[in-house]
C-alpha positions as CSV (number, residue, x, y, z in Angstrom):
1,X,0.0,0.0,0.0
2,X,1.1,3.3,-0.7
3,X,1.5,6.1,1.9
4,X,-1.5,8.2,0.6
5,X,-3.7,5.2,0.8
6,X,-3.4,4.8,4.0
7,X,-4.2,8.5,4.8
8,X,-7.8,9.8,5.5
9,X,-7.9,12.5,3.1
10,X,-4.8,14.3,1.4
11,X,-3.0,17.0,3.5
12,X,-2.1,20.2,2.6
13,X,-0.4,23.5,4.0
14,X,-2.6,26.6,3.3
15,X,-1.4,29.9,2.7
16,X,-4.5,31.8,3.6
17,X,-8.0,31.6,4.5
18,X,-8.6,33.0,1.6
19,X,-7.5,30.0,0.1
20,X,-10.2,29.3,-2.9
21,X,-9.2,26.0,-2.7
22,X,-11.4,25.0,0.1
23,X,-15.1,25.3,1.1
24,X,-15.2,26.1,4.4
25,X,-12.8,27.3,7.8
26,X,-13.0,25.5,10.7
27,X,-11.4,27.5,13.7
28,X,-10.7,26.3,16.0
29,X,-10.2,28.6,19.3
30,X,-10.9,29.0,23.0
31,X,-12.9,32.1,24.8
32,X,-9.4,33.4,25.8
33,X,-8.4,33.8,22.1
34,X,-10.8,36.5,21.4
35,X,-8.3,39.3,23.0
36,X,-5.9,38.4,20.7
37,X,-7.9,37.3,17.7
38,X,-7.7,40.7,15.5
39,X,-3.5,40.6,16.7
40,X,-3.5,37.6,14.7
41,X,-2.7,38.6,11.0
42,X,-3.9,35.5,9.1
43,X,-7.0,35.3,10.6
44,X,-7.7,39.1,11.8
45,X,-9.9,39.5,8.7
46,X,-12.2,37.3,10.3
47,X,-12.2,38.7,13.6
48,X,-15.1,41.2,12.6
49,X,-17.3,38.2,12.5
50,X,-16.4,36.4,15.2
51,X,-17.0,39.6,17.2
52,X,-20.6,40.1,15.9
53,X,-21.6,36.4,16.0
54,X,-20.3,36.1,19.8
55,X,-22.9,39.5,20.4
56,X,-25.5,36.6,19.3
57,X,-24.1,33.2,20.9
58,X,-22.1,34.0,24.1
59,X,-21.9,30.4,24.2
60,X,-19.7,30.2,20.6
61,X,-16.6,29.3,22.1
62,X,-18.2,26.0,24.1
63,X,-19.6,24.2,21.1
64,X,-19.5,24.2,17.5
65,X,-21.6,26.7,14.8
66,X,-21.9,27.2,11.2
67,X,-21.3,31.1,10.5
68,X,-22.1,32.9,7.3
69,X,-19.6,35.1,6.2
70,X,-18.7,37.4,3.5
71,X,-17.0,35.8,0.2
72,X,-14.7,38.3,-0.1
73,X,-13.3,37.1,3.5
74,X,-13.8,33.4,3.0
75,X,-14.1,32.6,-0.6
76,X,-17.0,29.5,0.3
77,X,-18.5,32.1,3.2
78,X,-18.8,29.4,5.4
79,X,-17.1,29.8,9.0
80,X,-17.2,26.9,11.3
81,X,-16.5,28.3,14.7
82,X,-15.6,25.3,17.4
83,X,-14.7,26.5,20.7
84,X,-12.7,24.5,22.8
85,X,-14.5,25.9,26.2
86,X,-12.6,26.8,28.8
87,X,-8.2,26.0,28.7
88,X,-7.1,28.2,31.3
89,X,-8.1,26.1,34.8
90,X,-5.8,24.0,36.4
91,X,-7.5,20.6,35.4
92,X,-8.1,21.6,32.1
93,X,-5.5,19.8,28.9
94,X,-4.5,19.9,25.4
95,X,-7.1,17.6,24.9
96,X,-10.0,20.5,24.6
97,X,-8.5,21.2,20.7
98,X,-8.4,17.7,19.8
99,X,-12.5,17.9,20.9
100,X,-13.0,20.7,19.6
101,X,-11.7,19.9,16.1
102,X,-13.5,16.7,15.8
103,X,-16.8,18.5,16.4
104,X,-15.6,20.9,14.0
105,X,-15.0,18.3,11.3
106,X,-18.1,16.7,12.1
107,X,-20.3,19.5,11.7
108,X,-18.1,20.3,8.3
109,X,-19.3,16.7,7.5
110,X,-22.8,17.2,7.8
111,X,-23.2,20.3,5.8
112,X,-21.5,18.8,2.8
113,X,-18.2,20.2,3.4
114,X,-15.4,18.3,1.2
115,X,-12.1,20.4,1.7
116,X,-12.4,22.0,4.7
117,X,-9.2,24.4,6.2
118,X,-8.2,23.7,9.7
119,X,-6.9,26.8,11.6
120,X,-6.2,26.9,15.4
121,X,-5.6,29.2,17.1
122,X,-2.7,29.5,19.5
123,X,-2.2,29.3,23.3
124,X,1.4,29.6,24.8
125,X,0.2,27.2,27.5
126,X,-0.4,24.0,25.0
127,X,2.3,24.6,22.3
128,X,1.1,21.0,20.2
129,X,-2.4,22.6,20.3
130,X,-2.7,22.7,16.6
131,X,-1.2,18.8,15.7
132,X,-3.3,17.9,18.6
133,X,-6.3,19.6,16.8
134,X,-4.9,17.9,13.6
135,X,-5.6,14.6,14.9
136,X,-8.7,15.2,16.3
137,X,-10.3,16.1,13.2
138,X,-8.9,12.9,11.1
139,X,-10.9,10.9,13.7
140,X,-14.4,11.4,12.0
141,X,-12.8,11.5,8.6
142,X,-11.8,7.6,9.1
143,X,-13.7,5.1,6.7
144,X,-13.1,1.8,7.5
145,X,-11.3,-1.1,5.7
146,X,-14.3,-3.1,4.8
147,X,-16.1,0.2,3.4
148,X,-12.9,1.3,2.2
149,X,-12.3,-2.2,0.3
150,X,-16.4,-2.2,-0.8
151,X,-17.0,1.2,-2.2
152,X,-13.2,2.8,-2.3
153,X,-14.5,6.3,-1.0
154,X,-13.1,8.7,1.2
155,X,-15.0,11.2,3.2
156,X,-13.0,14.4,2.4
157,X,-11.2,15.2,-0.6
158,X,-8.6,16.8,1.4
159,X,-7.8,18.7,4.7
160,X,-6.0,22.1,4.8
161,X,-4.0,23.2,7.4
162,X,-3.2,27.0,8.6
163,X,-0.1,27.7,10.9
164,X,-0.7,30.5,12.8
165,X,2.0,31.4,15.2
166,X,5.0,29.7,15.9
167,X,4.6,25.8,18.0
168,X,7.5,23.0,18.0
169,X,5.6,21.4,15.5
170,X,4.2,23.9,13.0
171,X,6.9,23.6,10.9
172,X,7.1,19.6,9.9
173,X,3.3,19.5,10.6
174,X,1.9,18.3,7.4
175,X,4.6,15.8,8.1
176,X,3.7,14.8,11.4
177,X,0.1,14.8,10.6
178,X,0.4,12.3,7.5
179,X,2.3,10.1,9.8
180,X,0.2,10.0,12.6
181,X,-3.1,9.7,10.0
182,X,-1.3,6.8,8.2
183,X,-0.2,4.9,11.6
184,X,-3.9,5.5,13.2
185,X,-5.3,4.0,9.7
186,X,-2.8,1.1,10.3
187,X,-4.3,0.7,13.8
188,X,-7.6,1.1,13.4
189,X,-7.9,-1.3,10.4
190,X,-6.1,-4.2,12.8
191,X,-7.8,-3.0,16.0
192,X,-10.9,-2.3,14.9
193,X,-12.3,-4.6,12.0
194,X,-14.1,-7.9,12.6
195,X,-12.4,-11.4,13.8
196,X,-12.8,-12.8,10.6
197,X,-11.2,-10.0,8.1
198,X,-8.8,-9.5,10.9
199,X,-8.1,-13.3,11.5
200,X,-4.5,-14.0,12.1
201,X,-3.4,-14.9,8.6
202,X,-5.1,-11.7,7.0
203,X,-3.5,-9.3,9.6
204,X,-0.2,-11.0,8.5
205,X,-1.2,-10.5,5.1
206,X,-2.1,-6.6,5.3
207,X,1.0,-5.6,7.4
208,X,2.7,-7.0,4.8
209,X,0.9,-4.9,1.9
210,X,1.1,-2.1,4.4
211,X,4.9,-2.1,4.6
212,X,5.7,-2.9,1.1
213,X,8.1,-1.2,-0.2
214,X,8.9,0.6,2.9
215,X,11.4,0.9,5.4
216,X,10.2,-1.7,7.5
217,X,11.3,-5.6,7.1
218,X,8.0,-7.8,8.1
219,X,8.9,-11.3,9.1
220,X,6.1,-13.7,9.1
221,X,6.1,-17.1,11.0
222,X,3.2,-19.5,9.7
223,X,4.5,-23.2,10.8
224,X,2.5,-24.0,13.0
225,X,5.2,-26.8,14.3
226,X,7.6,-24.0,14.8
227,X,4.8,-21.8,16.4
228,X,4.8,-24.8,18.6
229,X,8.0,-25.9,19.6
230,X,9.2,-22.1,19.9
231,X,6.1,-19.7,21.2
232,X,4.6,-23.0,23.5
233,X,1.9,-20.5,25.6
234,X,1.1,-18.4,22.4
235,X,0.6,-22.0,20.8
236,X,-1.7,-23.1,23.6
237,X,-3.8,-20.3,23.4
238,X,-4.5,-21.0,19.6
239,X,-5.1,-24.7,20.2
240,X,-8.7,-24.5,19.8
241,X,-8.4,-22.3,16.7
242,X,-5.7,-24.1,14.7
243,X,-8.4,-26.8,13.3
244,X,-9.4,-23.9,10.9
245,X,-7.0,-23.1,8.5
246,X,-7.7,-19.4,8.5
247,X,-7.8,-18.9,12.0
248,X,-4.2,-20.2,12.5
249,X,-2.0,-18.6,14.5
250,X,0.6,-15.9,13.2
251,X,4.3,-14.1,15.0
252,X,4.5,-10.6,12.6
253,X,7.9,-9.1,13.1
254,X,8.9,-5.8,12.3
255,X,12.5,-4.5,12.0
256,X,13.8,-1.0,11.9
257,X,17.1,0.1,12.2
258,X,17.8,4.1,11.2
259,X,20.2,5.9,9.3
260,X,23.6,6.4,11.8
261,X,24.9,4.8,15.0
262,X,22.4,2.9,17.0
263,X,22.2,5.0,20.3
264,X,18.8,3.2,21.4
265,X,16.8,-0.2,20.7
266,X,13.7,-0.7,21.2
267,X,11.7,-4.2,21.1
268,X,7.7,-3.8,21.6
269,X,5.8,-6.8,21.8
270,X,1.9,-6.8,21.5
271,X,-1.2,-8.7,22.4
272,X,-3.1,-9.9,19.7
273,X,-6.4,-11.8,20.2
274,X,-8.5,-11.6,17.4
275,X,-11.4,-12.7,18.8
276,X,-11.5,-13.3,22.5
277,X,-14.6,-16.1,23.4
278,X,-12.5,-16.6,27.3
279,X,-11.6,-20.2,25.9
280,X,-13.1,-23.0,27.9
281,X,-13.8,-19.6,30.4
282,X,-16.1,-18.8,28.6
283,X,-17.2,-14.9,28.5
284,X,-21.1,-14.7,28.8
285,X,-24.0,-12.2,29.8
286,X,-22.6,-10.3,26.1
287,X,-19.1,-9.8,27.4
288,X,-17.7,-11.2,24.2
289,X,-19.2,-8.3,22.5
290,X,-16.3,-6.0,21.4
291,X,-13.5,-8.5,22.0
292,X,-12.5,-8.2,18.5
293,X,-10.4,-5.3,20.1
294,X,-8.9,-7.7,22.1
295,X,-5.9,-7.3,19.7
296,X,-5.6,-3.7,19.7
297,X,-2.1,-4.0,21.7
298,X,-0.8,-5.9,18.4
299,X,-2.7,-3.0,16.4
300,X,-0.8,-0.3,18.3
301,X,2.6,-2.1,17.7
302,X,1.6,-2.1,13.9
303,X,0.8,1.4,13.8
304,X,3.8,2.7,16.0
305,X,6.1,1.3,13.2
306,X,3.8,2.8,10.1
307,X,4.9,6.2,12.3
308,X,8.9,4.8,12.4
309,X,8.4,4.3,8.4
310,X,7.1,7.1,7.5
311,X,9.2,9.8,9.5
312,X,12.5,7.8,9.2
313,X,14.0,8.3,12.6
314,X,17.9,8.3,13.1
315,X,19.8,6.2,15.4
316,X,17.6,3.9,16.5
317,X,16.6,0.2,16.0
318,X,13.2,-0.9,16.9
319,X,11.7,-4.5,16.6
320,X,8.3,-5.3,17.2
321,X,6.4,-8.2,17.4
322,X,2.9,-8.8,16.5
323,X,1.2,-12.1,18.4
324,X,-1.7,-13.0,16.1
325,X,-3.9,-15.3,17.7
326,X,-8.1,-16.6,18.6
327,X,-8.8,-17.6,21.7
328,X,-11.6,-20.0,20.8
329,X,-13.5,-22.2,22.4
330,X,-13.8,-26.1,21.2
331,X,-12.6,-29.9,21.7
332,X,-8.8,-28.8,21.3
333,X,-9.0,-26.0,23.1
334,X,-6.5,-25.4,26.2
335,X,-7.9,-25.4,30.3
336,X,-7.5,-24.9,33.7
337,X,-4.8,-27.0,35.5
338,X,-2.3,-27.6,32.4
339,X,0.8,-26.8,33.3
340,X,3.0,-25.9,30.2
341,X,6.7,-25.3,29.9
342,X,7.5,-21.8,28.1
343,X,10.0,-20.6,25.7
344,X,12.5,-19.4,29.0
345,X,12.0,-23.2,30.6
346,X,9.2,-21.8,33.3
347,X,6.6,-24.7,33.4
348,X,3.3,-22.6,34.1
349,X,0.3,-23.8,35.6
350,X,-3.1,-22.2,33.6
351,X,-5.9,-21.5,36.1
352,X,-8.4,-19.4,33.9
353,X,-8.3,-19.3,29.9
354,X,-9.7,-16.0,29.8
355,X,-6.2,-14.7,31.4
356,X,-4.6,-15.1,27.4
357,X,-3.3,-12.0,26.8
358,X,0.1,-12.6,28.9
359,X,0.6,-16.1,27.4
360,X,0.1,-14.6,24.1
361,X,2.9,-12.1,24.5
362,X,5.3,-14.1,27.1
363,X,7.2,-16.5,24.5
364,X,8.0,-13.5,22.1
365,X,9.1,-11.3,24.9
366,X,10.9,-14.1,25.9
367,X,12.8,-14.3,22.3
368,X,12.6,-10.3,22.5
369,X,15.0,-10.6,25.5
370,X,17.2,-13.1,24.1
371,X,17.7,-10.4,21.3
372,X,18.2,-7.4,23.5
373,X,20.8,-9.1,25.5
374,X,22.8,-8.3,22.8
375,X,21.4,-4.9,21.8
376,X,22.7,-1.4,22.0
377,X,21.1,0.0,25.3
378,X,17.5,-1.4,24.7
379,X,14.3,-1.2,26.4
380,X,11.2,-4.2,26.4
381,X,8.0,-3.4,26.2
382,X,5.0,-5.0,26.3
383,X,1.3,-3.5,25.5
384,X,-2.0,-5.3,25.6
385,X,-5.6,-4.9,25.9
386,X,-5.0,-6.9,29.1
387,X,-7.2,-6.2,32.2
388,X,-10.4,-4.8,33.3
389,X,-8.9,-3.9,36.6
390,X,-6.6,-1.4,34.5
391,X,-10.4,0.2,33.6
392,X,-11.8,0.3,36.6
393,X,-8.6,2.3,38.4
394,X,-7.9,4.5,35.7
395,X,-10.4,4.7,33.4
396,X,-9.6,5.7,29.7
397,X,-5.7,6.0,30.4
398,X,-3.2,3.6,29.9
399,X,-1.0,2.2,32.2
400,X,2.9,2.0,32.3
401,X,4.7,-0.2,34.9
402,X,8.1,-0.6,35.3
403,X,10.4,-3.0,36.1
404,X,13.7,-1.7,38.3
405,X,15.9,-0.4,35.2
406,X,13.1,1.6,33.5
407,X,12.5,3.2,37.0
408,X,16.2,3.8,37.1
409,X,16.4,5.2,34.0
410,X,13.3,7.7,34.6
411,X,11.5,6.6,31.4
412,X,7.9,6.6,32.8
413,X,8.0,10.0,34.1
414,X,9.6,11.2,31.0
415,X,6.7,9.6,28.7
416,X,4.2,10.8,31.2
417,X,5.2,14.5,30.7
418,X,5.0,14.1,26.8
419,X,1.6,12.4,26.5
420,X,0.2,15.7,28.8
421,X,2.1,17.4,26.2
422,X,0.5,15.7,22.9
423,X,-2.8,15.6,24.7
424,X,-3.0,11.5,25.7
425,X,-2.5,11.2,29.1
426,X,-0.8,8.1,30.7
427,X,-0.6,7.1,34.2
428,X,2.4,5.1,36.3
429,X,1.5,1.9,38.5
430,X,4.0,0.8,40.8
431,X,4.6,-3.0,41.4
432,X,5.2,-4.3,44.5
433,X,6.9,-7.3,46.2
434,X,3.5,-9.2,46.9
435,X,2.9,-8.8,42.7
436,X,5.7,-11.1,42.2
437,X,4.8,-13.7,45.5
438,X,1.0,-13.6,43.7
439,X,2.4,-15.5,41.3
440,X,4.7,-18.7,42.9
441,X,3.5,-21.9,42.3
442,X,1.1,-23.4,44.6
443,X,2.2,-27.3,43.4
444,X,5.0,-28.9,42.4
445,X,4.3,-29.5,38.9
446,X,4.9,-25.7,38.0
447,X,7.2,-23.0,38.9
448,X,4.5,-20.0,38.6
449,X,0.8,-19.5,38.4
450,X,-0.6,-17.6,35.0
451,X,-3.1,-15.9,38.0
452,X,-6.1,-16.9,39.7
453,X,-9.7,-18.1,38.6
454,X,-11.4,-15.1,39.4
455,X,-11.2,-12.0,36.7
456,X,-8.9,-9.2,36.9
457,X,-11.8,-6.6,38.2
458,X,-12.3,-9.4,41.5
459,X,-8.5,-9.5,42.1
460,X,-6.3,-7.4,44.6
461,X,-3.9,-5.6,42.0
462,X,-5.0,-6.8,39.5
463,X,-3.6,-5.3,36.6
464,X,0.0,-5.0,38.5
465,X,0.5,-8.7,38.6
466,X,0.4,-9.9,34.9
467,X,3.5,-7.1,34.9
468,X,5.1,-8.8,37.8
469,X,4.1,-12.6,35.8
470,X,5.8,-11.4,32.6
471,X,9.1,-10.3,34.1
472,X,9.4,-13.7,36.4
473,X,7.6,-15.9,33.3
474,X,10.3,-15.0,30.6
475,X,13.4,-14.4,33.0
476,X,13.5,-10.6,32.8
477,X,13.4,-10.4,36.8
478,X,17.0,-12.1,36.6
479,X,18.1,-9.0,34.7
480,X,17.3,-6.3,37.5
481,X,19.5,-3.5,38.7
482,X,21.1,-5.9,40.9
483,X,22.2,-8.1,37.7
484,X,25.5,-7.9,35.4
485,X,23.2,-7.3,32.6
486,X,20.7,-5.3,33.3
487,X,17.6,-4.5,31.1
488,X,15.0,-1.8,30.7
489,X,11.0,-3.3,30.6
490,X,7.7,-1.5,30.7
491,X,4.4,-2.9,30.7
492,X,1.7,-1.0,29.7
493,X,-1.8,-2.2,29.9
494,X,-4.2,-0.3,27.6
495,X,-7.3,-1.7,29.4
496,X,-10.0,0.3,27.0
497,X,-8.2,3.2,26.3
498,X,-8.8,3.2,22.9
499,X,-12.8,3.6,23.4
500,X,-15.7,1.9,23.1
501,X,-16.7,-0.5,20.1
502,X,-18.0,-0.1,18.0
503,X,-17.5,4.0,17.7
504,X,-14.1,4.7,15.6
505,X,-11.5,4.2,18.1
506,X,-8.7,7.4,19.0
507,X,-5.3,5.0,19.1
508,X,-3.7,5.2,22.6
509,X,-1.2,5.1,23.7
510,X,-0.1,6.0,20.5
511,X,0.4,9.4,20.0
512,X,2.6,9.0,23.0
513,X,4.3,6.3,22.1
514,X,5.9,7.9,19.0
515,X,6.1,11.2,20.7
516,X,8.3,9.8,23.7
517,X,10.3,7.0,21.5
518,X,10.4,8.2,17.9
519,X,9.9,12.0,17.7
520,X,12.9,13.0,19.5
521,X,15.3,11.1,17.0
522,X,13.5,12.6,13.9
């Protein structure tokens, strides 16, 4: 696939907004603004009509409106004015643009607009306002892959962007925004489409056509013999699926390594359940209702390296891994009280199928850390759709937990500083000596416990111990800060961070993801 058709709508840098080209101005501003909005040259010849329409709707600059204006101002004489409300309390984010946009774009939508002209307007407080704006209005423009394969359409026939004032990222915006459009495309058309177009062997499949030609190598592993004797748990987990050839289960890896000296590696490794049924746990009362998101944590993987293709970062390697699999339910299907030897030698005693995701990922971490052992300074990661405890104590953040290295090294704070700066917001959990003890054998057969048999939301810590599982599961907890060799790891459980299904999805932790780990070597 090519890098425009994997973009929303084309992007393009505006001169003017009296650009004929398009056929309508979203602006997109907050109540603050207004002081300053005839100071602003490329926009002051709209500030007349601002002025007025705010005399008729105090409430402009806390929802969105469709203004008439004069021609000879706007050549289509259609302002969309989309207030962000207030940005100016303490609790208040970046975010409020990325809103405010998408209501914008939306109401652009409705009237029949087809090339609207983003232009936001500045605030010294949130310097990424406008690409957080940016992204905000590709969400509604976002046609998905099964419409997009039907009926080849797009929504808009392009989006034009207006810098106004001087941010870190006005000048290489266009750039950043293609990148970021392409990688959410790349996520959402994993993440979001259906267990079936999205089985295993067609995700394989499109990241292949999506990184043809590219900067990316894609690896594929198919044998299901080798899936077994090398990936044991991620095996396991497909058991019940493999009796249908298309619902067999696939490892996608994807290698990047930069133009220069590597200063950095970094291997991220992501769930990937393409449909989640809870295996012989079986989800019921409609709870397998959305679980074809269950793979989102591969999705985000796939699109963090569509970001690393398209922007071409120097000095860095990054390897990702993609663990394709369908938790199904059936005669073959794996159960409670197996105990199965992993890729690191831990035998591990399964006490509830519907605890997959860290199986699924804990062989290729495993391999992941074999390879970073030998790396130039890396750091693991792993990211998953994992828990419903992660929901229920933070809501629509992520998670990030790290292991005694990544602490060390004062990664999480770092990351959590940039997502409030690129308006996704991520939170730090701690783990703890009793997350490790949570998961020692209880019998002899095993060395470790996947968890309990009661779900994550009826747990203690619930979405702490899978961290503490994966370290002590693939042999990363022998390579603490107290070890010859130590190595960096984060976990970061997306819980439902992404939204709910079926309404398009916003990827997260995306945006921060390639703002902390890519950006700064751009």
């Amino acid at each position: 696939m090519s890098l425009q058709s994997l973009l929303s709508t084309k992007i393009v840098r505006a001169a003017s907004i009296a650009d004929a080209a398009f056929d309508a101005v979203v602006l997109v501003g907050s109540q603050e603004n207004v002081k300053q909005f005839g100071a602003i040259q490329q926009v002051s010849a709209i500030a007349p009509v601002v002025d007025n329409f705010l005399k008729l709707h105090r409430g402009a600059f806390h929802s969105a409106s469709l203004v008439q204006v004069d021609s000879s101002v706007v050549p289509s004489g259609r302002l969309i004015l989309s207030g962000t409300g207030h940005v100016s309390r303490d609790y208040d984010d970046v975010r409020r643009y990325q809103a405010a946009a998408r209501k914008g774009i939306e109401l652009a939508l409705s009237a029949g607009v087809k090339s609207p002209l983003l232009v936001t307007l500045p605030n010294t407080r949130f310097p990424n306002a406008e690409l957080v704006a940016a992204l905000g209005a590709l969400t509604p423009v976002y046609t998905p892959l099964n419409v997009r394969e039907e009926e080849n359409k797009q929504k808009l026939q392009q989006l034009g962007l207006l810098a106004v004032g001087e941010s870190p990222t006005s000048v290489r915006l266009e750039q950043l925004v293609e990148a970021y459009d392409a990688s959410f495309t790349v996520c959402r058309d994993v993440g979001e489409t259906g267990p079936e177009r999205m089985a295993p062997p067609r995700v394989a499949e499109y990241i292949q056509g999506a990184f043809a030609n590219g900067n990316i190598k894609v690896t594929v592993i198919d044998d299901q013999s080798v899936i077994l004797k090398d990936f044991p748990l991620m095996a396991a987990v497909n058991r019940a699926a493999n009796a249908v050839k298309e619902h067999q289960a696939r490892l996608i890896r994807l290698e990047y390594v930069g133009e220069g000296e590597t200063q950095d590696t970094f291997f991220v490794v992501g769930k990937g359940v393409t449909i989640d049924t809870g295996g012989c746990d079986l989800k019921t009362g409609g709870h397998m209702f959305g679980m074809c998101r269950d793979k989102y944590g591969s999705a985000v993987v796939g699109g963090f390296f569509k970001a690393i293709d398209v922007l071409k970062p120097k000095n860095i390697k990054a390897v990702g891994y993609m663990c394709m699999v369908r938790n199904s339910i059936g005669s073959r299907a794996y159960t409670c009280d197996e105990v199965i030897t992993s890729r690191s030698g831990k035998r591990i005693h399964i006490y509830n199928t519907d605890a997959e995701g860290r199986l699924t990922m804990l062989d290729p971490l495993t391999l992941a850390k074999e390879e970073a052992l030998k790396a130039k300074n890396p750091h693991l990661f792993t990211v998953a759709t994992l828990t419903g405890h992660e929901v229920l104590s933070y809501g629509y953040y992520a998670a990030i937990m790290d292991n005694g290295p990544a602490k060390a090294s004062g990664w999480a704070r770092r990351v959590q500083e940039v997502g409030d700066e690129f308006g996704q917001p991520i939170e730090i959990s701690r783990l703890h000596p009793e997350d490790f003890a949570f998961h020692l054998a209880e019998c002899e057969q095993a060395d470790l416990r996947q968890g309990n048999t009661k779900p994550s939301v009826a747990t203690l810590r619930g979405h702490q111990t899978p961290a503490a599982f994966l370290q002590m599961a693939s042999r990363i907890d022998e390579h603490g800060t107290d070890s010859s060799h130590p190595l960096k790891y984060s976990h970061i459980d997306m819980g439902g961070c992404e939204g709910d299904h079926p309404s398009v999805s916003f990827p997260n932790p995306l945006v921060t993801l390639v703002a902390g780990l890519v950006l700064p070597y751009v």
